[in-house]
TIMAR-126328 format. One record per atom (N, C-alpha, C): residue in three letters; atom name; x negated, y negated, z. Coordinates in nm, 4 decimals, m for minus. Each point is the difference from the previous one (the first is absolute). Example, Ala and Ser with C-alpha at 12.3 -4.5 7.8 and 13.67 -1.06 7.14 Angstrom:
% residues 2
<node><residu>ALA</residu><atome>N</atome><east>m1.3190</east><north>0.5690</north><up>0.7800</up></node>
<node><residu>ALA</residu><atome>CA</atome><east>0.0890</east><north>m0.1190</north><up>0.0000</up></node>
<node><residu>ALA</residu><atome>C</atome><east>m0.0900</east><north>m0.1200</north><up>0.0000</up></node>
<node><residu>SER</residu><atome>N</atome><east>0.0350</east><north>m0.1050</north><up>m0.0720</up></node>
<node><residu>SER</residu><atome>CA</atome><east>m0.0820</east><north>m0.1190</north><up>0.0060</up></node>
<node><residu>SER</residu><atome>C</atome><east>0.0770</east><north>m0.1090</north><up>0.0730</up></node>
//
This chain:
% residues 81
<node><residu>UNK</residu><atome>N</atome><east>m8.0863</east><north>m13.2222</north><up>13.2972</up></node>
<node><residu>UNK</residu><atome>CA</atome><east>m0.0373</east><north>m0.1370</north><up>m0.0322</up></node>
<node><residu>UNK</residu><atome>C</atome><east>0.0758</east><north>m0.0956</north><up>0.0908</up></node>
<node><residu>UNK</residu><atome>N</atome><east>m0.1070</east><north>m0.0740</north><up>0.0508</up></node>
<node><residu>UNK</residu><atome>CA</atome><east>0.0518</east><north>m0.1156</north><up>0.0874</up></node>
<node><residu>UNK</residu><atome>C</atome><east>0.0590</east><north>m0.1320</north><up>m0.0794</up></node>
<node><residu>UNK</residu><atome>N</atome><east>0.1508</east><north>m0.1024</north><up>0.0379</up></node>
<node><residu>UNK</residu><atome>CA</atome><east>0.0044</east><north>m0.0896</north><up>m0.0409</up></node>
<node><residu>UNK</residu><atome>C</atome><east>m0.0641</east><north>m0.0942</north><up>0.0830</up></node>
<node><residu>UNK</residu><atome>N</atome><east>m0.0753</east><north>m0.0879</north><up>m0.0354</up></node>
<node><residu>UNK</residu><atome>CA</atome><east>m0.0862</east><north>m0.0568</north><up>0.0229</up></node>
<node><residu>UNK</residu><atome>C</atome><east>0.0477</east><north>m0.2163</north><up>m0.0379</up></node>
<node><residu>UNK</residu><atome>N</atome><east>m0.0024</east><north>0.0049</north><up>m0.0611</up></node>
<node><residu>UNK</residu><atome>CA</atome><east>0.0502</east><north>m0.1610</north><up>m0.0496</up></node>
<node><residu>UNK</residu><atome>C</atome><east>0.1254</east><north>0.0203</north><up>m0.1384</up></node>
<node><residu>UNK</residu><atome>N</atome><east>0.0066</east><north>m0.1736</north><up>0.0579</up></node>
<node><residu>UNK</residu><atome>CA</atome><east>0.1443</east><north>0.0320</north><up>m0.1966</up></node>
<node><residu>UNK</residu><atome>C</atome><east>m0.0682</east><north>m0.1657</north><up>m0.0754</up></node>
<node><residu>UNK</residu><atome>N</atome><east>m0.0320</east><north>0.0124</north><up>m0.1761</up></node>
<node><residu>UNK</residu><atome>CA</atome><east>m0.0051</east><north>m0.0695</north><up>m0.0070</up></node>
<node><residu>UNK</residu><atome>C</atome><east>0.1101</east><north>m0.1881</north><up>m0.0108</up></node>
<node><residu>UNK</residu><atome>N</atome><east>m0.0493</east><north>m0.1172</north><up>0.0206</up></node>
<node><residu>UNK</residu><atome>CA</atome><east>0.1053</east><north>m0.1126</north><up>0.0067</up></node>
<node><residu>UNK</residu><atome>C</atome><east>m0.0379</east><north>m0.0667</north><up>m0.1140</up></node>
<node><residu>UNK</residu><atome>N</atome><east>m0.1250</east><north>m0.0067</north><up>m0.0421</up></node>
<node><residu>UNK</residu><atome>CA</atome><east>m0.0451</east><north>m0.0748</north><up>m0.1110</up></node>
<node><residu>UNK</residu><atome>C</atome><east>m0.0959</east><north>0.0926</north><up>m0.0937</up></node>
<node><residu>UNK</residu><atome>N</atome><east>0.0077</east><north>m0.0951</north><up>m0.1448</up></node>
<node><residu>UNK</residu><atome>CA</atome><east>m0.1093</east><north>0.0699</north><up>m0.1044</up></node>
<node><residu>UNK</residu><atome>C</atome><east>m0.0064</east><north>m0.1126</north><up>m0.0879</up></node>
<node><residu>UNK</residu><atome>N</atome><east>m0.1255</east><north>0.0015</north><up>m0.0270</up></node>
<node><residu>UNK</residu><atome>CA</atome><east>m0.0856</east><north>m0.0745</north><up>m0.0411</up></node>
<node><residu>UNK</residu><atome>C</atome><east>m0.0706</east><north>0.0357</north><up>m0.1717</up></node>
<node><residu>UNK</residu><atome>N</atome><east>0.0801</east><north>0.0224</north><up>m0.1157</up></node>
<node><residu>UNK</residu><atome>CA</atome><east>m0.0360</east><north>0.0788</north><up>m0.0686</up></node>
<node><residu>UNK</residu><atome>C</atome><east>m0.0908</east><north>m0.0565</north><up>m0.0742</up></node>
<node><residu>UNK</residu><atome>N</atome><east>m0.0311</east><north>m0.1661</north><up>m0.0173</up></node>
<node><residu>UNK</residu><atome>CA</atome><east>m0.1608</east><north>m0.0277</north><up>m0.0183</up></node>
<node><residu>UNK</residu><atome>C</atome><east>m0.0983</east><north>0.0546</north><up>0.0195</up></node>
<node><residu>UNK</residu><atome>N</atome><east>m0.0207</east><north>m0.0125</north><up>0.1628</up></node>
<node><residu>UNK</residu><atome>CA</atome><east>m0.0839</east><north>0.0508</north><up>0.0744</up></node>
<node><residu>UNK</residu><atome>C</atome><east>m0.0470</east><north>0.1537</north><up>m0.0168</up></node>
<node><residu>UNK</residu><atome>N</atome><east>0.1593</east><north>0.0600</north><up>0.0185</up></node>
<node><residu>UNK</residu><atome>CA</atome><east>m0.0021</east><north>0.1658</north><up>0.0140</up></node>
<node><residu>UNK</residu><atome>C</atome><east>m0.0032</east><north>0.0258</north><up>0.1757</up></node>
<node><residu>UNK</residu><atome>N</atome><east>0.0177</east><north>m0.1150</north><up>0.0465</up></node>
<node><residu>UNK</residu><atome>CA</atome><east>m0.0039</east><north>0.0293</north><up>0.1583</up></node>
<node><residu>UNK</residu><atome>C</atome><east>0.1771</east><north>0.0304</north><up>0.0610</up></node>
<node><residu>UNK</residu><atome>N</atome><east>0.0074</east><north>0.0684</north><up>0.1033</up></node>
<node><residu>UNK</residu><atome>CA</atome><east>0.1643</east><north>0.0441</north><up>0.0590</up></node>
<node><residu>UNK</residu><atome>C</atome><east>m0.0346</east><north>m0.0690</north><up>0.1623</up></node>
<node><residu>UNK</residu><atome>N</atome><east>0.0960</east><north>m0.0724</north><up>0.0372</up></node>
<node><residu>UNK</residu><atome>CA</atome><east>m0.0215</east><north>m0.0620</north><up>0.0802</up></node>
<node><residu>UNK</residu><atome>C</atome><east>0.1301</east><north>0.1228</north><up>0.1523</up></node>
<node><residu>UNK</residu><atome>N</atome><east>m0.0843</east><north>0.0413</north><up>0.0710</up></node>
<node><residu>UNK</residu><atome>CA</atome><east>0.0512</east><north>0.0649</north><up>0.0922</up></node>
<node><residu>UNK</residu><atome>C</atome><east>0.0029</east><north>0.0296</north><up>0.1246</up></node>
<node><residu>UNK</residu><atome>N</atome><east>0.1607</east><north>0.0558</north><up>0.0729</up></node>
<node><residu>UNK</residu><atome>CA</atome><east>0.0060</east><north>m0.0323</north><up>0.1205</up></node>
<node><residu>UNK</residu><atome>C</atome><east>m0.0261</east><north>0.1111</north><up>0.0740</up></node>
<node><residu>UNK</residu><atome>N</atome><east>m0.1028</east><north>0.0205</north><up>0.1154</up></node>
<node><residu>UNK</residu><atome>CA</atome><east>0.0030</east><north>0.1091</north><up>0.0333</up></node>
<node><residu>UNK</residu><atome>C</atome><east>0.0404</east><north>0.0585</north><up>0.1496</up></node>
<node><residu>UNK</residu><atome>N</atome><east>0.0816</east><north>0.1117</north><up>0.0012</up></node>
<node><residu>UNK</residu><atome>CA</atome><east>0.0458</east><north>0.0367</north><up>0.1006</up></node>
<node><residu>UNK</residu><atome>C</atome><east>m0.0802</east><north>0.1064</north><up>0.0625</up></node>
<node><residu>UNK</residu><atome>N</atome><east>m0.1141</east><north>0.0396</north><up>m0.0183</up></node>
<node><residu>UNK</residu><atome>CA</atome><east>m0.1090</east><north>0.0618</north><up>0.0007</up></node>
<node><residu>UNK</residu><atome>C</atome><east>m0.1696</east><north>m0.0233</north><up>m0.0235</up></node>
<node><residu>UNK</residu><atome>N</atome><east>m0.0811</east><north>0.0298</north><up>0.0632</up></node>
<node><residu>UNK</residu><atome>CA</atome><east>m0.1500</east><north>m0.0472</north><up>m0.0336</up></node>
<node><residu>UNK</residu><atome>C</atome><east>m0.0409</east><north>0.0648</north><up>m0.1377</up></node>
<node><residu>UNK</residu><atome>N</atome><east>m0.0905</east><north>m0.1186</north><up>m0.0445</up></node>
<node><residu>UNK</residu><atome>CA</atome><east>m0.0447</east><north>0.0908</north><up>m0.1344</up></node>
<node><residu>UNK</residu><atome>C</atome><east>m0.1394</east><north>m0.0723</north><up>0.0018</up></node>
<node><residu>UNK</residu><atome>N</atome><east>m0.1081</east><north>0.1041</north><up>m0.0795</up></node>
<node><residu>UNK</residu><atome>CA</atome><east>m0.1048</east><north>m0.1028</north><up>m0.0228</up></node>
<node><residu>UNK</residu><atome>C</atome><east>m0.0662</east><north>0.0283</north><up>m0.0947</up></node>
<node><residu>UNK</residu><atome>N</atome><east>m0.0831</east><north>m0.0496</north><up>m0.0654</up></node>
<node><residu>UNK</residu><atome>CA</atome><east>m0.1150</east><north>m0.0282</north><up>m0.1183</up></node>
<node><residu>UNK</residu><atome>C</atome><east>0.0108</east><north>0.1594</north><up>m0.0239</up></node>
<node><residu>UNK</residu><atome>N</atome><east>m0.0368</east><north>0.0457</north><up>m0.1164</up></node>
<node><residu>UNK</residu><atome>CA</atome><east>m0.0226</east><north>0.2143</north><up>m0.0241</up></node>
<node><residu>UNK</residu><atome>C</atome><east>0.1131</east><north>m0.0021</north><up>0.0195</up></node>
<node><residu>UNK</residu><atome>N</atome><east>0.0774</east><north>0.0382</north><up>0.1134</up></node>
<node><residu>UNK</residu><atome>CA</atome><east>0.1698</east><north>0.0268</north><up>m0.0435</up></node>
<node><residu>UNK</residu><atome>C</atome><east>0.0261</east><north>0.0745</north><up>m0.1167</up></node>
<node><residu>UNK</residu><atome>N</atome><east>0.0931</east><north>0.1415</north><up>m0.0430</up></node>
<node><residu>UNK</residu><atome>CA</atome><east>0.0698</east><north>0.0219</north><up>m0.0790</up></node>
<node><residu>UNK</residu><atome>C</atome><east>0.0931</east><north>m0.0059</north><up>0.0112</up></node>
<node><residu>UNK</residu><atome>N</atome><east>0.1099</east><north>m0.1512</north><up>m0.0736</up></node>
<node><residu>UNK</residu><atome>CA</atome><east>0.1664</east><north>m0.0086</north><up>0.0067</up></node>
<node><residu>UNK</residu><atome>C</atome><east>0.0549</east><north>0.0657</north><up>m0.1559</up></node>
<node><residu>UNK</residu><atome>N</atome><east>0.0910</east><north>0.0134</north><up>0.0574</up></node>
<node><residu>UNK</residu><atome>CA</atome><east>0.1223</east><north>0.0184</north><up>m0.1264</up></node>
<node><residu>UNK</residu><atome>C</atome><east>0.0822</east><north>m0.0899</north><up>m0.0053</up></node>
<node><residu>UNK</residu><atome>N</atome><east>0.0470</east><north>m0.0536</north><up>m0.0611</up></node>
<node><residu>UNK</residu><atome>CA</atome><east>0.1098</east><north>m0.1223</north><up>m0.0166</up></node>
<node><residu>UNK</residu><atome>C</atome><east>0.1102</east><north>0.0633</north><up>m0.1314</up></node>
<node><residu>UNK</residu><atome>N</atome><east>0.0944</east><north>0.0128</north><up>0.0699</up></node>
<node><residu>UNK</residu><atome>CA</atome><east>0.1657</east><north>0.0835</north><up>m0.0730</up></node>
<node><residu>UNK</residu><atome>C</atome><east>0.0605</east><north>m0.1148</north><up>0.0330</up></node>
<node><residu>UNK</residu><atome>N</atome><east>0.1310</east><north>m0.0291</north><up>m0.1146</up></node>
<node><residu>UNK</residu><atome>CA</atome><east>0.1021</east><north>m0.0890</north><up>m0.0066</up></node>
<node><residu>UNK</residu><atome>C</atome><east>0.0813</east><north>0.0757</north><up>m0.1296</up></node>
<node><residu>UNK</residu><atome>N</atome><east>0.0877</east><north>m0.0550</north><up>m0.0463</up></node>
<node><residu>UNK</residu><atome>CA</atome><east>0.1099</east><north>0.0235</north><up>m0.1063</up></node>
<node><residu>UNK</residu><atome>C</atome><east>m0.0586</east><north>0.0293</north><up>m0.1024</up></node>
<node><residu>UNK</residu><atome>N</atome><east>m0.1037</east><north>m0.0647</north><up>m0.1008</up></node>
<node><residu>UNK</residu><atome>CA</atome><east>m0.1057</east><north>0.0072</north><up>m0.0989</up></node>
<node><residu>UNK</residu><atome>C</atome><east>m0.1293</east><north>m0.0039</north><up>0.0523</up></node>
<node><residu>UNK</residu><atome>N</atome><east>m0.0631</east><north>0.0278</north><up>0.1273</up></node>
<node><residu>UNK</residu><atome>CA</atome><east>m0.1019</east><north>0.0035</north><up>0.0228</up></node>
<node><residu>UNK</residu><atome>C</atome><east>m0.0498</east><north>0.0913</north><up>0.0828</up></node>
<node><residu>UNK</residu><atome>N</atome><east>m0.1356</east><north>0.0976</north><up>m0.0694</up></node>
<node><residu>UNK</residu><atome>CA</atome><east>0.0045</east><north>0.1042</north><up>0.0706</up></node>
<node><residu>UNK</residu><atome>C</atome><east>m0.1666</east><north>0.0388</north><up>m0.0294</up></node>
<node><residu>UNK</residu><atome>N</atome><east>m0.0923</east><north>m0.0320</north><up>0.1014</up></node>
<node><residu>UNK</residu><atome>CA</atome><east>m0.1716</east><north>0.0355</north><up>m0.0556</up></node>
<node><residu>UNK</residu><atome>C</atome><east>m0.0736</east><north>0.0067</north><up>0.1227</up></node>
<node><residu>UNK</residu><atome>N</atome><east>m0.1215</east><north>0.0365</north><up>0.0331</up></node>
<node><residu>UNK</residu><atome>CA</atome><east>m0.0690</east><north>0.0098</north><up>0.0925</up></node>
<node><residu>UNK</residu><atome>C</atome><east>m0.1258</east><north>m0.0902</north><up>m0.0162</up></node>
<node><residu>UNK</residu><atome>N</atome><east>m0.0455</east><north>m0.0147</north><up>0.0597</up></node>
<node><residu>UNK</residu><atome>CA</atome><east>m0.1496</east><north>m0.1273</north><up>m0.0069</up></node>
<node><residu>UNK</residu><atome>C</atome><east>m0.0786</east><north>0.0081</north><up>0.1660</up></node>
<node><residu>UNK</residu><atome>N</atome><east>m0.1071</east><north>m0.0463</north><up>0.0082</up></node>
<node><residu>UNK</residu><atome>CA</atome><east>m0.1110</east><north>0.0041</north><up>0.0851</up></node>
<node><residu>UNK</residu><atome>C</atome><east>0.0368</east><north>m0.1491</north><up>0.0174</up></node>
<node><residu>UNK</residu><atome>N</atome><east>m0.0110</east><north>m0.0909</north><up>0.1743</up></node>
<node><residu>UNK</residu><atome>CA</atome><east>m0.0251</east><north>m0.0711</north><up>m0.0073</up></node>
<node><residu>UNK</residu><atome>C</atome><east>m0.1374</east><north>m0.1321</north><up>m0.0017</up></node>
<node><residu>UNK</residu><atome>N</atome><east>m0.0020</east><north>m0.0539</north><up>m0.0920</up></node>
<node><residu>UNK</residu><atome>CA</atome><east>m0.1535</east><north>0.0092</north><up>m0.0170</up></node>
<node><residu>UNK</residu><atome>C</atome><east>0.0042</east><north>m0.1483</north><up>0.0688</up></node>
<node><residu>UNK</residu><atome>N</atome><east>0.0770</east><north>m0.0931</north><up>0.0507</up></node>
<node><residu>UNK</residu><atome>CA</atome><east>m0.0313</east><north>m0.1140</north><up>0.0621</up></node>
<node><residu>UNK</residu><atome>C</atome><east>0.1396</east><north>m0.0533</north><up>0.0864</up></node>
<node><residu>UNK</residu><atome>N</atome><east>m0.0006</east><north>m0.0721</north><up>0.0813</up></node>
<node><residu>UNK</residu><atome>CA</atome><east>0.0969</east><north>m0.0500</north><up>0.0922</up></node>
<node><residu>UNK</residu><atome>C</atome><east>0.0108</east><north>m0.1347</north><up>0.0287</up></node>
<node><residu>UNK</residu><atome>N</atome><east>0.0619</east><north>m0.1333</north><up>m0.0225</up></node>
<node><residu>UNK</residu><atome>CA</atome><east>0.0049</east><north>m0.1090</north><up>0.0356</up></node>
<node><residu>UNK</residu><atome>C</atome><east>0.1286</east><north>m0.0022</north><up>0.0253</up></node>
<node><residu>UNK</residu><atome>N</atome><east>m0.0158</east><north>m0.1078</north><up>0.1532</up></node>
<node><residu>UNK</residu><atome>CA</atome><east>0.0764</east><north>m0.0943</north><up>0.0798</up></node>
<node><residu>UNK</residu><atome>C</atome><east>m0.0167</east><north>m0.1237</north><up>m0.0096</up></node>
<node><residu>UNK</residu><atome>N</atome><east>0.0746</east><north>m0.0983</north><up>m0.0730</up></node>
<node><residu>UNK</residu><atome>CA</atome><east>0.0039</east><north>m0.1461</north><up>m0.0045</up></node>
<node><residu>UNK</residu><atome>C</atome><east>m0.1443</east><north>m0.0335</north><up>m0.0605</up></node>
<node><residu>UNK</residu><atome>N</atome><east>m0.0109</east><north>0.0777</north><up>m0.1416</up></node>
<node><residu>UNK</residu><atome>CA</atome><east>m0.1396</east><north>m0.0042</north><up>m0.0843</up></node>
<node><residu>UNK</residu><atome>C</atome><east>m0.0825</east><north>0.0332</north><up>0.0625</up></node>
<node><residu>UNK</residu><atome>N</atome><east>m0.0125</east><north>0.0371</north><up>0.1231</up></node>
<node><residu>UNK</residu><atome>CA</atome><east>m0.1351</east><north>0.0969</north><up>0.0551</up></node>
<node><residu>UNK</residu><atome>C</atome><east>m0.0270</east><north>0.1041</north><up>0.0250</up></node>
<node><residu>UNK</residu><atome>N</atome><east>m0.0909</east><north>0.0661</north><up>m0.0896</up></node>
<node><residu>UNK</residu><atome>CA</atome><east>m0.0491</east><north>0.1369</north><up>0.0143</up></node>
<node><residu>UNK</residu><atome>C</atome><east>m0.0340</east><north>0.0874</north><up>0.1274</up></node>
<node><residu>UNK</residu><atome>N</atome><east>0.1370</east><north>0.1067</north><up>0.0504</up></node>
<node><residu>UNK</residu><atome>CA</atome><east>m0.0361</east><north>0.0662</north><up>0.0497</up></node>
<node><residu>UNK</residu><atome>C</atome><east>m0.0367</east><north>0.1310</north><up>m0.0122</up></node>
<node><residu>UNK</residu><atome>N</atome><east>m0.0494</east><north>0.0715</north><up>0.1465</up></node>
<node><residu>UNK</residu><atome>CA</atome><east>m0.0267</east><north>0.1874</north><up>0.0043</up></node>
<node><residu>UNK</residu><atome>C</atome><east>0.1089</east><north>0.0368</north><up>0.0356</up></node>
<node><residu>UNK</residu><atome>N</atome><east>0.0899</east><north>m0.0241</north><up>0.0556</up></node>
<node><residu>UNK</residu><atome>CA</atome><east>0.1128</east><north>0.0461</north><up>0.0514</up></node>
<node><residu>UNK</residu><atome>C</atome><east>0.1535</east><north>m0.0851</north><up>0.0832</up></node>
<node><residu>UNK</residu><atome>N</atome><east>0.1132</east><north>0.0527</north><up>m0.0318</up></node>
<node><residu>UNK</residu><atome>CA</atome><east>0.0904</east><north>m0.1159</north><up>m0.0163</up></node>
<node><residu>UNK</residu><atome>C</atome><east>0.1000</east><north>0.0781</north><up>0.1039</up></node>
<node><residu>UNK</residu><atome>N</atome><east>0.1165</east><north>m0.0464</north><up>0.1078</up></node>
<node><residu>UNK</residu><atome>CA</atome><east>0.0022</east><north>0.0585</north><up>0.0963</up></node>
<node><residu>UNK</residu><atome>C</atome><east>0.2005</east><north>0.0061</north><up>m0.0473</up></node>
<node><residu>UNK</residu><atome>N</atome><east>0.0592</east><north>0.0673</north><up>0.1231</up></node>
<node><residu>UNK</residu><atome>CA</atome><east>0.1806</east><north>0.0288</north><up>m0.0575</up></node>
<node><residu>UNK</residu><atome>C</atome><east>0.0020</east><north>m0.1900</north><up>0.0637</up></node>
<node><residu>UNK</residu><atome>N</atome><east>0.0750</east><north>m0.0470</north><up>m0.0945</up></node>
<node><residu>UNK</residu><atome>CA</atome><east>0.0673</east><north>m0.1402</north><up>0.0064</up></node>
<node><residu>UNK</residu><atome>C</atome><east>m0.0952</east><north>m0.0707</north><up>m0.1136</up></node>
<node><residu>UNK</residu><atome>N</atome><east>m0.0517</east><north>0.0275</north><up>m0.0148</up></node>
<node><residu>UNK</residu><atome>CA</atome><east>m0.1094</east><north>m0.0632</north><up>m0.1112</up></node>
<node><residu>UNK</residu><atome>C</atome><east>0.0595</east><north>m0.0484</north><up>m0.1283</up></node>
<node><residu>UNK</residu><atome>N</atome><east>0.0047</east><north>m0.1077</north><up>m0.0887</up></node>
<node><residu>UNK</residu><atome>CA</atome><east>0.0391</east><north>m0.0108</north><up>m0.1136</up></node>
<node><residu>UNK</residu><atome>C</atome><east>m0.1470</east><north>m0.0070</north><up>m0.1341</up></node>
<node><residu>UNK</residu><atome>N</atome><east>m0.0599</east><north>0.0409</north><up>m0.0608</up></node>
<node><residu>UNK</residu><atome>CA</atome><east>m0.1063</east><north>0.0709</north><up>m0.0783</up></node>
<node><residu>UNK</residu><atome>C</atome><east>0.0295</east><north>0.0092</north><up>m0.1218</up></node>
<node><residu>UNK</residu><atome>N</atome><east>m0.1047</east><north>m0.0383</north><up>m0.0743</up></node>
<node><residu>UNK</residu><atome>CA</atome><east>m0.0129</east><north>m0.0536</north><up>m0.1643</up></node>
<node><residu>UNK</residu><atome>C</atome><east>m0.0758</east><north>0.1521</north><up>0.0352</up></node>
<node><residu>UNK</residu><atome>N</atome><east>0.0537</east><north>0.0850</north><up>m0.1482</up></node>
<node><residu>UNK</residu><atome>CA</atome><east>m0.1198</east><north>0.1300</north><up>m0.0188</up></node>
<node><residu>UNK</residu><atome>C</atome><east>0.0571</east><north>m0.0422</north><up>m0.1602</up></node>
<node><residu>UNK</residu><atome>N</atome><east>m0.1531</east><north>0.0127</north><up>m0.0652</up></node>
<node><residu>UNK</residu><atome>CA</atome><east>m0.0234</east><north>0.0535</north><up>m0.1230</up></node>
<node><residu>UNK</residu><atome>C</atome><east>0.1107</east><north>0.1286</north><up>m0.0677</up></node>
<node><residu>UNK</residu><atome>N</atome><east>0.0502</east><north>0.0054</north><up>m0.1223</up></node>
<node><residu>UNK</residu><atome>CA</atome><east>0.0861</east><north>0.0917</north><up>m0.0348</up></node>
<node><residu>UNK</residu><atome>C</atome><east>m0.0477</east><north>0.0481</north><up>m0.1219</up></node>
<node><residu>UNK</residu><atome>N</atome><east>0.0106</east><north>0.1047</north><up>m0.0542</up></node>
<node><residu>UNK</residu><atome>CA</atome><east>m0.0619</east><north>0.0864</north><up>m0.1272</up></node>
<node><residu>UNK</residu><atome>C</atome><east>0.1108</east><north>0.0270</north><up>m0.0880</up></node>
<node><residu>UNK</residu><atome>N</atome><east>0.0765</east><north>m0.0381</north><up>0.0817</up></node>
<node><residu>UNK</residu><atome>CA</atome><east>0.1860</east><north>0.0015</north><up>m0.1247</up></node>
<node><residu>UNK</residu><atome>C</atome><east>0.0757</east><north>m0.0945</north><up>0.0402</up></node>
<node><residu>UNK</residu><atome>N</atome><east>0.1041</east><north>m0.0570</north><up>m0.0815</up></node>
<node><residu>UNK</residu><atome>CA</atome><east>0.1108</east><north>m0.0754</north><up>0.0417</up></node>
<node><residu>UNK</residu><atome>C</atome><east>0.0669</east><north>0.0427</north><up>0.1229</up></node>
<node><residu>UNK</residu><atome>N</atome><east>0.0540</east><north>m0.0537</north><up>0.0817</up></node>
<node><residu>UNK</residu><atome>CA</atome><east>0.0724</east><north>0.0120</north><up>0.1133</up></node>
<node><residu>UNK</residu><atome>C</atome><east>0.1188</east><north>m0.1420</north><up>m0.0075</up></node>
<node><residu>UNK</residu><atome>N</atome><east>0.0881</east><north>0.0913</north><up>0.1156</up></node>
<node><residu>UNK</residu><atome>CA</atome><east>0.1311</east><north>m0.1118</north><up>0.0024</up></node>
<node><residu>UNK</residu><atome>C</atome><east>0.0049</east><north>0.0020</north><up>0.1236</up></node>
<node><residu>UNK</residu><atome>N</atome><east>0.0938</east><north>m0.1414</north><up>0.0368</up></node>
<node><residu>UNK</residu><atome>CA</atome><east>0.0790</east><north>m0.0188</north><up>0.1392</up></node>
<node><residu>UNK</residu><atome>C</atome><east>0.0326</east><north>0.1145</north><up>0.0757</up></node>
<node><residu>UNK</residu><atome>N</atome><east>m0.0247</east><north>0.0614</north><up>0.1397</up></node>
<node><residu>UNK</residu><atome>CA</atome><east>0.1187</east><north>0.1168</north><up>0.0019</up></node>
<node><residu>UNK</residu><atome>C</atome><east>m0.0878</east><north>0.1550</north><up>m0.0285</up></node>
<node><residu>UNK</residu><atome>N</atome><east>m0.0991</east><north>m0.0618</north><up>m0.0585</up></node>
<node><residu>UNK</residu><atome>CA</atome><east>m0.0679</east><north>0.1625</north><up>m0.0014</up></node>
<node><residu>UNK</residu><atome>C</atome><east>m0.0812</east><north>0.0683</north><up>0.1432</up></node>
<node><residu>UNK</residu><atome>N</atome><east>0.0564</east><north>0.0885</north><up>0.0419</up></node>
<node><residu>UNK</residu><atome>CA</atome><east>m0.0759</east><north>0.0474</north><up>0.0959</up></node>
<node><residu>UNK</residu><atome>C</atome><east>m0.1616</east><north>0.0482</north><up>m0.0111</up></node>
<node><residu>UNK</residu><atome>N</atome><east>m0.0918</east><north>m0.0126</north><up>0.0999</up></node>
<node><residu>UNK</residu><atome>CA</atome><east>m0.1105</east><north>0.0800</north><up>m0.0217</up></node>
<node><residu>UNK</residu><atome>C</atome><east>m0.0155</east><north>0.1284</north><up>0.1327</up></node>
<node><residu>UNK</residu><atome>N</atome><east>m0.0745</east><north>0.0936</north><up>m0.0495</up></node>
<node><residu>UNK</residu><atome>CA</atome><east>m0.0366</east><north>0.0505</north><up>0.0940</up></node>
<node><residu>UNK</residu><atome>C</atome><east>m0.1615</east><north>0.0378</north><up>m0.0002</up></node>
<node><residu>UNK</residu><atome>N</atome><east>m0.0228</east><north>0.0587</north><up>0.1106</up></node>
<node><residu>UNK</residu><atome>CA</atome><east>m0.0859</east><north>0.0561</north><up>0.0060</up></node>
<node><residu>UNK</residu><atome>C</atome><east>m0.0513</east><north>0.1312</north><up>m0.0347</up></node>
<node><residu>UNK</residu><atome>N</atome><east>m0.1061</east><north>0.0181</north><up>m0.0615</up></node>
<node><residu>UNK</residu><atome>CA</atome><east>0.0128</east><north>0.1606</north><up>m0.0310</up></node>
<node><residu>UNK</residu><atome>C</atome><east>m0.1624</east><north>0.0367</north><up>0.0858</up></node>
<node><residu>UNK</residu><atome>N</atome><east>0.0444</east><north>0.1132</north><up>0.0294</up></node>
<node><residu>UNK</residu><atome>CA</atome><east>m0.0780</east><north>0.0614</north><up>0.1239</up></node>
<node><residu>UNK</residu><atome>C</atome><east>m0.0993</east><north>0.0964</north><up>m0.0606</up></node>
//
C-alpha cells in the first residue's frame, strides 16, 4: 500500500475530509485512510478542487473527497492496489 495524501481538514457536517496530496488519485480509486482511531477502506466516488468537480486530482493538489466514516487531522490515506 501506497501513502498517498494525509488528511488537514474534516468537515463532519458535510462528511467531507479535506486533503493533501502527495500522489495522483482519481474518481474509482480504492483508498484506505488509517490514523490513531481511524481505520476503513472506501471507493472514491467523487473529487473536488475549490467546489469543483473533478476526474482526477494530481501530487500537490489540496481535494475535498466525500468520507463514509469520521476522520481526523493527521490521518494518512493510502492507496490500495
Amino acid at each position: 500500500m501506497q501513502e498517498i495524501g494525509e488528511i488537514f481538514q474534516y468537515y463532519g457536517k458535510i462528511g467531507v475530509a479535506a486533503i493533501r496530496l502527495n500522489k495522483s488519485l482519481k474518481a474509482g480509486d480504492k483508498i484506505k485512510i488509517r490514523g490513531n482511531t481511524t481505520d476503513f477502506e472506501q471507493e472514491v466516488k467523487s473529487i473536488q478542487i475549490e467546489h469543483t468537480k473533478v476526474k482526477e486530482a494530481k501530487k500537490g493538489d489540496e481535494i475535498g473527497v466525500k468520507v463514509d466514516d469520521k476522520v481526523r487531522r493527521g490521518d494518512k490515506i493510502y492507496l490500495v492496489e
